[in-house]
DRENPA-3360 file (N, C-alpha, C; in nm, 2 decimals, always signed):
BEGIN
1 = XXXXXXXX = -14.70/+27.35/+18.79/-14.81/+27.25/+18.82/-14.88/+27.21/+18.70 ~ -14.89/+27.04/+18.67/-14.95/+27.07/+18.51/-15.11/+27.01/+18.56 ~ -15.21/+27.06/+18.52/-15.35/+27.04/+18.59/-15.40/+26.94/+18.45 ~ -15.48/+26.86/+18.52/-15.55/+26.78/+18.39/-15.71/+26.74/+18.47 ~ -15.75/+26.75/+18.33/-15.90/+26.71/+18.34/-15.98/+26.59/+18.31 ~ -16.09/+26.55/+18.36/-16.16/+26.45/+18.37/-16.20/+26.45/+18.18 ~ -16.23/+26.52/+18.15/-16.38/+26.55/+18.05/-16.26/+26.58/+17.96 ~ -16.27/+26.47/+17.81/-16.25/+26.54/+17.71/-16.23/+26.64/+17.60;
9 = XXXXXXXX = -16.34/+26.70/+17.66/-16.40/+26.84/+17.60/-16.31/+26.96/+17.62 ~ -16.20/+26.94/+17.80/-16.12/+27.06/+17.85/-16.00/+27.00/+17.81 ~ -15.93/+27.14/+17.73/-15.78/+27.10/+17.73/-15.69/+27.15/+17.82 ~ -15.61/+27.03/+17.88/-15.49/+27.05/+17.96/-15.45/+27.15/+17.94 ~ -15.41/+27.23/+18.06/-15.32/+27.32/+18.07/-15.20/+27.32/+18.13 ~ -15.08/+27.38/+18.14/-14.99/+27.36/+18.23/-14.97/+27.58/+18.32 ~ -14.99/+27.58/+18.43/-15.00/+27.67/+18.50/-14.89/+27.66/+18.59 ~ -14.82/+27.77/+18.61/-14.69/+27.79/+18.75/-14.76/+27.91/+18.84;
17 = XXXXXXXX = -14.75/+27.83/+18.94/-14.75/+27.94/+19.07/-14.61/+27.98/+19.15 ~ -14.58/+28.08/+19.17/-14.46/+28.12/+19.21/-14.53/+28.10/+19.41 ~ -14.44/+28.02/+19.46/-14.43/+27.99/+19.61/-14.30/+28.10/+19.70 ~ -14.34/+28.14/+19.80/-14.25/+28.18/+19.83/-14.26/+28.11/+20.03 ~ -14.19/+28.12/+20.07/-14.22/+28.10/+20.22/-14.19/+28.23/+20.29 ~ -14.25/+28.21/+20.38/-14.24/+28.35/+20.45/-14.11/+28.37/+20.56 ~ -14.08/+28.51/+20.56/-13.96/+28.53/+20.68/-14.01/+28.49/+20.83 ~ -13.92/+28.40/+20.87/-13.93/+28.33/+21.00/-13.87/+28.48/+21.06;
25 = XXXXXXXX = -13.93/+28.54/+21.17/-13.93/+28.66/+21.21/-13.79/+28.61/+21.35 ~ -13.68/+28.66/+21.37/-13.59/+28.60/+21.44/-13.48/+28.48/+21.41 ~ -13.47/+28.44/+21.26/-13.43/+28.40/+21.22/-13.27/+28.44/+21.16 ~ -13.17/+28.39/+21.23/-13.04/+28.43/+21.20/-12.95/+28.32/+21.12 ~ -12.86/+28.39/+21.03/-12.77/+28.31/+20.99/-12.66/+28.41/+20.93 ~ -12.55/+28.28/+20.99/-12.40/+28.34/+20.93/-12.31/+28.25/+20.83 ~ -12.30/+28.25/+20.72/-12.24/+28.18/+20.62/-12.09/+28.22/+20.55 ~ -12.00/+28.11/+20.61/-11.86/+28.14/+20.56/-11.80/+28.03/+20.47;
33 = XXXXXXXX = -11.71/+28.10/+20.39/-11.65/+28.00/+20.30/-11.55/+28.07/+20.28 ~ -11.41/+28.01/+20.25/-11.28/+28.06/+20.23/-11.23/+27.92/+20.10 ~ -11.15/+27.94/+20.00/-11.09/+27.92/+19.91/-10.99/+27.96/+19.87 ~ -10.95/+28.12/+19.88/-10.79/+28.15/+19.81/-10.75/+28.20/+19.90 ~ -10.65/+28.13/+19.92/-10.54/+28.15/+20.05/-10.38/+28.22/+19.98 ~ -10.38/+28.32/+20.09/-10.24/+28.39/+20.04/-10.15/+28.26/+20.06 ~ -10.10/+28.20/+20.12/-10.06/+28.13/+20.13/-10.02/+28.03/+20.01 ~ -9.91/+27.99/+19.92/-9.94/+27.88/+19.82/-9.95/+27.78/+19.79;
41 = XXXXXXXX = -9.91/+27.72/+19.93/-9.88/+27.60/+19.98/-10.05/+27.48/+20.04 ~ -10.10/+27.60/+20.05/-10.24/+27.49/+20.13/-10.31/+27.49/+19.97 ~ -10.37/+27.42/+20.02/-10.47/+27.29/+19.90/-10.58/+27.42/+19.84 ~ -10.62/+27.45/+19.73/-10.71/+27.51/+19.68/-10.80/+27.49/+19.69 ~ -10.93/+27.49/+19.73/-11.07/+27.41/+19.72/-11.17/+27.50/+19.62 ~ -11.18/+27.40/+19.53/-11.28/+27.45/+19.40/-11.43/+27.48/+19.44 ~ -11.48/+27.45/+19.53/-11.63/+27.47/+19.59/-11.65/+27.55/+19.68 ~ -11.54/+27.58/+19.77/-11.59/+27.60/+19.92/-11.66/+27.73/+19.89;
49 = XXXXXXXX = -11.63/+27.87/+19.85/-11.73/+27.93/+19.81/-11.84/+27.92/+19.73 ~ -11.83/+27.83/+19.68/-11.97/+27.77/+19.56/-12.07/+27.74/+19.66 ~ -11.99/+27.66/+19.73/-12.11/+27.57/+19.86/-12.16/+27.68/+19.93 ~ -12.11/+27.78/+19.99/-12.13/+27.86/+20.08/-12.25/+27.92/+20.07 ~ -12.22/+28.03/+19.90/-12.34/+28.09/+19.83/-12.45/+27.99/+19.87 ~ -12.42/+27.88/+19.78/-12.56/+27.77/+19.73/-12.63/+27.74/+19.85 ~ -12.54/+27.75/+20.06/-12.60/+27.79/+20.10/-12.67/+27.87/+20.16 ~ -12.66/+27.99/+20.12/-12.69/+28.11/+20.17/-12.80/+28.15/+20.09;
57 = XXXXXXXX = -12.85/+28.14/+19.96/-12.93/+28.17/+19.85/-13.05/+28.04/+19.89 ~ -13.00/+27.94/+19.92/-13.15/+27.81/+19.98/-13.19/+27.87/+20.10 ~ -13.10/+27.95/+20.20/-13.19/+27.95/+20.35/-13.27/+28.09/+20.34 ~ -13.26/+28.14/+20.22/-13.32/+28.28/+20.19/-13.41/+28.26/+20.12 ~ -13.46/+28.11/+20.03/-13.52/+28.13/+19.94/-13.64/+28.03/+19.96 ~ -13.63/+27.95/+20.09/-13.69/+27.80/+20.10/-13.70/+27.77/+20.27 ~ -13.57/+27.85/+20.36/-13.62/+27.85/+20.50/-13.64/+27.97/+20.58 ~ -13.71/+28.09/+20.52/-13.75/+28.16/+20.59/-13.65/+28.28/+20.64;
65 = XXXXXXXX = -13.48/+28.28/+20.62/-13.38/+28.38/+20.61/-13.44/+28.49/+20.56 ~ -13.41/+28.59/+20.65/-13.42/+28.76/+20.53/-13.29/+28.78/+20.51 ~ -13.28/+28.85/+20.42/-13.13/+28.95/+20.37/-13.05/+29.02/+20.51 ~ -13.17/+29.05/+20.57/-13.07/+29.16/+20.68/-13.04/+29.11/+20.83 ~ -13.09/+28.93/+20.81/-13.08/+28.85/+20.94/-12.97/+28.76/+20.90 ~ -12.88/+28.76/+20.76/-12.84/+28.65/+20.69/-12.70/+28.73/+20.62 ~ -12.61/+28.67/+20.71/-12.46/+28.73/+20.65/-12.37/+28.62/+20.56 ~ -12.30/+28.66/+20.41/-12.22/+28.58/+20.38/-12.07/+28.61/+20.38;
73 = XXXXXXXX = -12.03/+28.57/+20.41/-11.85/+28.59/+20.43/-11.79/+28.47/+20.38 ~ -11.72/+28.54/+20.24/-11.61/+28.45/+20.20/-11.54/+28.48/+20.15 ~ -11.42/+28.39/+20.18/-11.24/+28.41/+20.14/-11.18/+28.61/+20.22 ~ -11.25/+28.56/+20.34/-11.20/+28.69/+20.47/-11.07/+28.63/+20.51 ~ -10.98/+28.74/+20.62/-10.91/+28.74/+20.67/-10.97/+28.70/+20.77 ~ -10.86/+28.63/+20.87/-10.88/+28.59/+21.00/-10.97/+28.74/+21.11 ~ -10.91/+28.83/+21.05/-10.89/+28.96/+21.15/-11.08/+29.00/+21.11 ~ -11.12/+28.99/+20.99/-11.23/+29.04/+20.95/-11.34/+28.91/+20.94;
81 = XXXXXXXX = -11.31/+28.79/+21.03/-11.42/+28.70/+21.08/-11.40/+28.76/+21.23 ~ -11.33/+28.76/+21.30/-11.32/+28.77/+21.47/-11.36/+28.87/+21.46 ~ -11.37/+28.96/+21.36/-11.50/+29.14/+21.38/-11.61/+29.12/+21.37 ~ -11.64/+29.04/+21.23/-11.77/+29.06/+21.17/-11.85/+28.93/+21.28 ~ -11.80/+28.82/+21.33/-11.87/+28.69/+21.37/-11.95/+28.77/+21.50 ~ -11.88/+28.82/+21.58/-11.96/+28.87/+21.69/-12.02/+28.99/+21.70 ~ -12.00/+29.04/+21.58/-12.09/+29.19/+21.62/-12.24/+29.12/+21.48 ~ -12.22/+29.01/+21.46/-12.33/+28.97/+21.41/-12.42/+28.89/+21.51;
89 = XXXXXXXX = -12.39/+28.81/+21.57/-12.42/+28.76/+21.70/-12.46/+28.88/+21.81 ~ -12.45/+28.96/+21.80/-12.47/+29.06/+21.89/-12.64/+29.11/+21.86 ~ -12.64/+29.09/+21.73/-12.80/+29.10/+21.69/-12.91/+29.03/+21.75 ~ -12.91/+28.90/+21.80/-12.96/+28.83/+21.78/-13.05/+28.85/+21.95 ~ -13.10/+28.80/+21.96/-13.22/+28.79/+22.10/-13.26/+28.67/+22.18 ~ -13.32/+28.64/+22.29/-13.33/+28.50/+22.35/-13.44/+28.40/+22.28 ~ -13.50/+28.49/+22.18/-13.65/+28.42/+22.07/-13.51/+28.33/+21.98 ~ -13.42/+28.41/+21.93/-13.38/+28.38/+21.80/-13.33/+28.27/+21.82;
97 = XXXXXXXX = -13.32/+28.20/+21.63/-13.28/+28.09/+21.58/-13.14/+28.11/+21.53 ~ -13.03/+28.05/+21.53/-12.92/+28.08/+21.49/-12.85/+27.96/+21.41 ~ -12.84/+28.03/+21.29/-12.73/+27.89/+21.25/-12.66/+27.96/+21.18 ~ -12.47/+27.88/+21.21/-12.34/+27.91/+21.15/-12.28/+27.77/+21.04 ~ -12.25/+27.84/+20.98/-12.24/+27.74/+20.86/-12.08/+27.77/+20.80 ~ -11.96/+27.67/+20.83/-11.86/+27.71/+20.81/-11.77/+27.60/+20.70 ~ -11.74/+27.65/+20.59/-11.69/+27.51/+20.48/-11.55/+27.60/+20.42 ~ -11.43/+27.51/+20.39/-11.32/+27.49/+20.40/-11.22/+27.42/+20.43;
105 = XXXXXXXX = -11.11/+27.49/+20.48/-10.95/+27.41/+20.49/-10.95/+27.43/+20.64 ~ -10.92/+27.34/+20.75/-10.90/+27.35/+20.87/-10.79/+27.27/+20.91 ~ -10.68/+27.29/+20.99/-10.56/+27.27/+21.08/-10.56/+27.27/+21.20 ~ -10.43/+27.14/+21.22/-10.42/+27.16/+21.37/-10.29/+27.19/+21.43 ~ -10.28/+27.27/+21.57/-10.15/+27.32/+21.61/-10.07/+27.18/+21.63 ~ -9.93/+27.23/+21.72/-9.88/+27.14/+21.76/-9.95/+27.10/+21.89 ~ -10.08/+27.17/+21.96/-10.15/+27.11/+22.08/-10.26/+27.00/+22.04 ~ -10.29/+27.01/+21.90/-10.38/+26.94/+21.82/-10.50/+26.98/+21.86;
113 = XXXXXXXX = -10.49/+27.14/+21.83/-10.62/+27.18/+21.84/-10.65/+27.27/+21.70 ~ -10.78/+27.27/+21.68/-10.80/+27.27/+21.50/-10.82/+27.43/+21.55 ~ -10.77/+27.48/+21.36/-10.80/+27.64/+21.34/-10.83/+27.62/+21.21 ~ -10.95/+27.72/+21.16/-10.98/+27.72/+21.07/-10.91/+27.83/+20.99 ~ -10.86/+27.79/+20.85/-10.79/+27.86/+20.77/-10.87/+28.00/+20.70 ~ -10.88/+28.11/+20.73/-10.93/+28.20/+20.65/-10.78/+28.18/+20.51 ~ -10.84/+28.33/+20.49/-10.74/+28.40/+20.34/-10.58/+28.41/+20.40 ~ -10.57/+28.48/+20.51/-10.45/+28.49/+20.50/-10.37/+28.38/+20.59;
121 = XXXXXXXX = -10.42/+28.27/+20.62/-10.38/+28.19/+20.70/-10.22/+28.12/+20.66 ~ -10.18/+28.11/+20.72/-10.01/+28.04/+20.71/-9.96/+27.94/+20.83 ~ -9.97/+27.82/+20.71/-9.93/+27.66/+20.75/-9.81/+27.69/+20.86 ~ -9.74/+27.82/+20.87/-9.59/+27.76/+20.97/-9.66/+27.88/+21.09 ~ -9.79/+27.92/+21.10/-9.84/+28.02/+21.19/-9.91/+28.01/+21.22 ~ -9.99/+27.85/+21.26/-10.12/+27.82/+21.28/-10.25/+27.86/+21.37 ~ -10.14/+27.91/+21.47/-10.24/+27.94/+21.60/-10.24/+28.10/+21.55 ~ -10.17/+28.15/+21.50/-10.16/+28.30/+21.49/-10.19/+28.34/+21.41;
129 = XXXXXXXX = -10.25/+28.28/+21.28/-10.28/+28.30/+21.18/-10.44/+28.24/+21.16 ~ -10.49/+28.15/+21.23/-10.60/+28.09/+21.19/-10.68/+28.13/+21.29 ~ -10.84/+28.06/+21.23/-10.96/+28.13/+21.34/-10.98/+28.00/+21.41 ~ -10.96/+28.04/+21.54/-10.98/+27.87/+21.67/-11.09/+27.87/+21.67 ~ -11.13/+27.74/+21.63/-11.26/+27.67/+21.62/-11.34/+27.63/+21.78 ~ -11.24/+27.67/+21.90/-11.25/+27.69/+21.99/-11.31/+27.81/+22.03 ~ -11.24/+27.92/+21.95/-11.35/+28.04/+22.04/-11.45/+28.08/+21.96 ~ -11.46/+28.01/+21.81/-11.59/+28.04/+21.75/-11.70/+27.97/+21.83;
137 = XXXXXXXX = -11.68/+27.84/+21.88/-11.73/+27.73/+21.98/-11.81/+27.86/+22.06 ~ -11.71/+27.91/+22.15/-11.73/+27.98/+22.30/-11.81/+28.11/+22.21 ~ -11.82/+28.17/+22.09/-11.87/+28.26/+22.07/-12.05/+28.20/+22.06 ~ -12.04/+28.11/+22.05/-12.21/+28.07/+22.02/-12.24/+28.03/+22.17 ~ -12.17/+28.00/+22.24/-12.20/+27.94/+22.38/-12.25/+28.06/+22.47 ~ -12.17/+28.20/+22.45/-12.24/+28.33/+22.51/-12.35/+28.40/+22.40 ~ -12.34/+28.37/+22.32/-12.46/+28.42/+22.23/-12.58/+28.37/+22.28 ~ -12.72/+28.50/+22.35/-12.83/+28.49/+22.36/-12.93/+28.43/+22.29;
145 = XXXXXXXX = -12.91/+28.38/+22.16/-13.00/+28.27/+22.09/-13.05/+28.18/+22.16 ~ -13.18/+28.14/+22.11/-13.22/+28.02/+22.22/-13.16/+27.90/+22.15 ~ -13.18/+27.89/+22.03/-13.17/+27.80/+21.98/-13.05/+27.80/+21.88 ~ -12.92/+27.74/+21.87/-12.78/+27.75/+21.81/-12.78/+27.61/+21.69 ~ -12.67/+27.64/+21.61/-12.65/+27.52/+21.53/-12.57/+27.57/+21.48 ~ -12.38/+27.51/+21.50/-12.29/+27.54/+21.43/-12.24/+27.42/+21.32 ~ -12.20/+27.46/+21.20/-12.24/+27.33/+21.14/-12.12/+27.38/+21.04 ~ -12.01/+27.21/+21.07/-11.83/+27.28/+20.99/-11.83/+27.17/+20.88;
153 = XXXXXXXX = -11.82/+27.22/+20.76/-11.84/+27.18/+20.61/-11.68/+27.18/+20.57 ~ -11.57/+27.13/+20.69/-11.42/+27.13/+20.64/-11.30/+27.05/+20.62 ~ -11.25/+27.04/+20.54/-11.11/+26.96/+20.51/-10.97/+27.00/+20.55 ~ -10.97/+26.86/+20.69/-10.86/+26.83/+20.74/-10.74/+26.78/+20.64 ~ -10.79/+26.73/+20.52/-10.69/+26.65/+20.47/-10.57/+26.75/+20.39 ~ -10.63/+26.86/+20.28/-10.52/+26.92/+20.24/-10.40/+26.84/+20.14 ~ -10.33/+26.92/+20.10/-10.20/+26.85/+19.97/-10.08/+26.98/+20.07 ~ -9.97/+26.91/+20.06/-9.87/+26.99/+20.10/-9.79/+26.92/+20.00;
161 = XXXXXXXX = -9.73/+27.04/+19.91/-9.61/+27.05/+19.82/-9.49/+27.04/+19.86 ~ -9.39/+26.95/+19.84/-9.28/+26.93/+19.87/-9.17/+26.92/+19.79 ~ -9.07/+27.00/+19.73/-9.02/+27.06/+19.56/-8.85/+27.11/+19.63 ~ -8.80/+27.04/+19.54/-8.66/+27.12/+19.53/-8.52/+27.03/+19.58 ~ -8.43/+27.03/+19.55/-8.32/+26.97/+19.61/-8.31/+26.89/+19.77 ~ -8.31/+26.80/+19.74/-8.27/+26.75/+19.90/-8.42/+26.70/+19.93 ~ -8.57/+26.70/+19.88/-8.69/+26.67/+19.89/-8.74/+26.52/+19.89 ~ -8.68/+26.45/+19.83/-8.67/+26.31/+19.84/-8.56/+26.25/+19.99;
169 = XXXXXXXX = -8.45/+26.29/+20.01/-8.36/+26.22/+20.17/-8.48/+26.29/+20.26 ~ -8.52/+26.41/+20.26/-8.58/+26.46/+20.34/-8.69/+26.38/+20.37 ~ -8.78/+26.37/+20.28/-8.91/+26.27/+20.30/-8.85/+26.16/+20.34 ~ -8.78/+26.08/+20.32/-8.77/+25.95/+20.33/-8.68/+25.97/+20.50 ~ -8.62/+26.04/+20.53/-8.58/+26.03/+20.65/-8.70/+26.05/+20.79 ~ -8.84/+26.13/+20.73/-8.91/+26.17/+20.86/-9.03/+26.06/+20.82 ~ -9.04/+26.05/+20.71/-9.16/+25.94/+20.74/-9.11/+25.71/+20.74 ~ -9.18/+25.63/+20.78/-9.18/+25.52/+20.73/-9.14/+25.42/+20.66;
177 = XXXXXXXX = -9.21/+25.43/+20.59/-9.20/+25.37/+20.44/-9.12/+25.35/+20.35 ~ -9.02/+25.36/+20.28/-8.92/+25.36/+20.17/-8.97/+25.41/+20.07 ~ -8.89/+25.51/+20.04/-9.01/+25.59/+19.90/-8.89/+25.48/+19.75 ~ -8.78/+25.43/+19.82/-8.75/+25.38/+19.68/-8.84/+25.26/+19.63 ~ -8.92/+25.20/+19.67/-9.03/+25.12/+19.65/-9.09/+25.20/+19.55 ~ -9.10/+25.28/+19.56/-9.22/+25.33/+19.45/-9.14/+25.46/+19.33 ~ -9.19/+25.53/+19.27/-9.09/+25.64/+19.11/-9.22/+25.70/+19.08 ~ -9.22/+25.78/+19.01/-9.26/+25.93/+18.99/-9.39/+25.88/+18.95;
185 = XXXXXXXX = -9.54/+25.92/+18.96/-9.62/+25.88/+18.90/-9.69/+25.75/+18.96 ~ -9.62/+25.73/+19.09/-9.67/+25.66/+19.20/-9.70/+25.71/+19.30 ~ -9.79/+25.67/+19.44/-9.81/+25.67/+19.55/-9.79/+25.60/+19.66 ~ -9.76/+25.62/+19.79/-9.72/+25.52/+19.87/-9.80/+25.59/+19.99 ~ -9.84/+25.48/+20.09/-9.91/+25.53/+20.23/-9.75/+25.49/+20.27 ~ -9.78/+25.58/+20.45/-9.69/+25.60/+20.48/-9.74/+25.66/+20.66 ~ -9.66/+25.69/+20.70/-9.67/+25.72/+20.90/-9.53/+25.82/+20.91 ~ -9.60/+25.93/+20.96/-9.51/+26.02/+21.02/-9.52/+25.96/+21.20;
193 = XXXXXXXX = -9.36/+25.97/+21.23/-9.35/+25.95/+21.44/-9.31/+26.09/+21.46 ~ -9.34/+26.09/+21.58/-9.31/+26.16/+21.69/-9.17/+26.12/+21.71 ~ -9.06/+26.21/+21.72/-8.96/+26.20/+21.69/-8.91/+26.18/+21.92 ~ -8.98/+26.21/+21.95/-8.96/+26.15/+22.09/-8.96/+26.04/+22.14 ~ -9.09/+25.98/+22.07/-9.15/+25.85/+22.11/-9.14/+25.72/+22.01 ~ -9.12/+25.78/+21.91/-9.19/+25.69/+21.80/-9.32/+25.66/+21.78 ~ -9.43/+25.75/+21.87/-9.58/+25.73/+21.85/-9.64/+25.77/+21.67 ~ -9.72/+25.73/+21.65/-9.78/+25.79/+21.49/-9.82/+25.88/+21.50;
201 = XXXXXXXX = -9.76/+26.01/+21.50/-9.85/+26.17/+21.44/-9.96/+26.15/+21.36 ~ -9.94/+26.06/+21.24/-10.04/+26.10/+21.14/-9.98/+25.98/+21.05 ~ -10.07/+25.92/+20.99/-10.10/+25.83/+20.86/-10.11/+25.93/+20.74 ~ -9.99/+25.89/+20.62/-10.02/+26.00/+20.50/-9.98/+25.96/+20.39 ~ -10.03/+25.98/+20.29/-10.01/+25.96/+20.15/-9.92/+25.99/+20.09 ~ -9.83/+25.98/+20.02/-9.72/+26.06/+19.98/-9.71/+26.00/+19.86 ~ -9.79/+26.15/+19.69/-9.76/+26.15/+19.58/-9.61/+26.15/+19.52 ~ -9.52/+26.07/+19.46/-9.41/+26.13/+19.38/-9.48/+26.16/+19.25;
209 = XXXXXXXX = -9.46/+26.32/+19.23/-9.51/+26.39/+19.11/-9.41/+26.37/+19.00 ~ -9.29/+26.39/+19.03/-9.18/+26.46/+18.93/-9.03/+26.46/+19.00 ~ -8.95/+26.46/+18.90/-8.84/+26.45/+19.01/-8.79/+26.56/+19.09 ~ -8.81/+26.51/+19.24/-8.76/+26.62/+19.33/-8.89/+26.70/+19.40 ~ -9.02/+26.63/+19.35/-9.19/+26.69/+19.33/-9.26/+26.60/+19.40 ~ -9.32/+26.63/+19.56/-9.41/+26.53/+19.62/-9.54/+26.61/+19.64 ~ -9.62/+26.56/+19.68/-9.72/+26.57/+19.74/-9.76/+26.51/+19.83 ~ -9.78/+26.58/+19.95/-9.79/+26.50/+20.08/-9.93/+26.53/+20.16;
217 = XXXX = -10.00/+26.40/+20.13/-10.16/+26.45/+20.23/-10.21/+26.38/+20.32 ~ -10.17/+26.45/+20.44/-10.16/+26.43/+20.56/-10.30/+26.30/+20.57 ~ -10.37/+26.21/+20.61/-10.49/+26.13/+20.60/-10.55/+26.11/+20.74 ~ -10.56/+26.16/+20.88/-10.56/+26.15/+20.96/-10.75/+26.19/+21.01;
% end
């Protein structure tokens, strides 16, 4: 705070007061972020644990979080969110405040129901491998809090690598578009069907990196 004076005579000073806010007594939070996936194939995200911290260190520092009401979990196994999510929720009372705060990579099955990707999640095991955004849903819905706020900080979009002999007929036979249109170091939109219907699965981008080298991200 820099203070200044009317009168001549006093010289300006510049003074800091250190602010703190106080612990909101009942105040819960659970903070996830996942980034390195056993998996090689799913997209890397350079933040998602940056963000996570950055929010876990603001709700502790500015809204009233204590340390021992305020969990961070990142880059878990699927197996060590479905433990730790509800025996943290288990804490909580009919006063409390609750907010879940989840940022990452999220998927959907073949029912087109989304799962969020922990660490060891695997693109060809979605339902089996991932955490359903569905029973994290239903875990807040039996949770005693009065007051809830689940809040998903995640990317549907993703890069899928596509590499090796036969990667070019391949693409070009399940999507659209004609990839001879376009040569390495270009991009083309493009539409995956339903190979029943002909309906559109999904609108997607498709990188040619290198020869025999795509990049495919899904845009839906």
């Amino acid at each position: 705070i820099e203070i200044t004076y009317d009168s001549a005579n006093v010289q300006a000073e510049i003074s800091v007061i250190d602010a703190l806010r106080p612990e909101v007594e009942n105040r819960f939070a659970i903070v996830i972020g996942n980034q390195a996936y056993d998996d090689n194939k799913l997209t890397k995200l350079p933040y998602a644990v940056s963000d996570a911290k950055l929010v876990h260190d603001t709700l502790l520092s500015r809204y009233g979080c204590s340390r021992d009401r305020t969990v961070l979990l990142t880059d878990e196994t699927s197996i060590r969110l479905t433990q730790a999510i509800p025996d943290w929720l288990k804490r909580t009372n009919a006063q409390s405040q609750l907010l879940v705060y989840v940022v990452g990579n999220a998927y959907v099955d073949d029912q087109n129901q989304p799962y969020y990707a922990a660490k060891d999640f695997d693109l060809t095991r979605v339902k089996e491998t991932g955490l359903s955004l569905s029973w994290l849903r239903q875990q807040l819905e039996d949770c005693v809090a009065a007051e809830k706020v689940l809040l998903f900080d995640v990317s549907h979009l993703g890069t899928v690598r596509v590499e090796g002999s036969g990667s070019f007929e391949r693409l070009q036979n399940v999507l659209t578009n004609d990839l001879t249109k376009i040569s390495a170091g270009r991009a083309q939109y493009t539409h995956l069907l339903d190979p029943s219907d002909a309906s559109v699965v999904d609108d997607i981008i498709v990188w040619w990196v290198d020869d025999e080298v795509f990049d495919v991200m899904p845009n839906a």
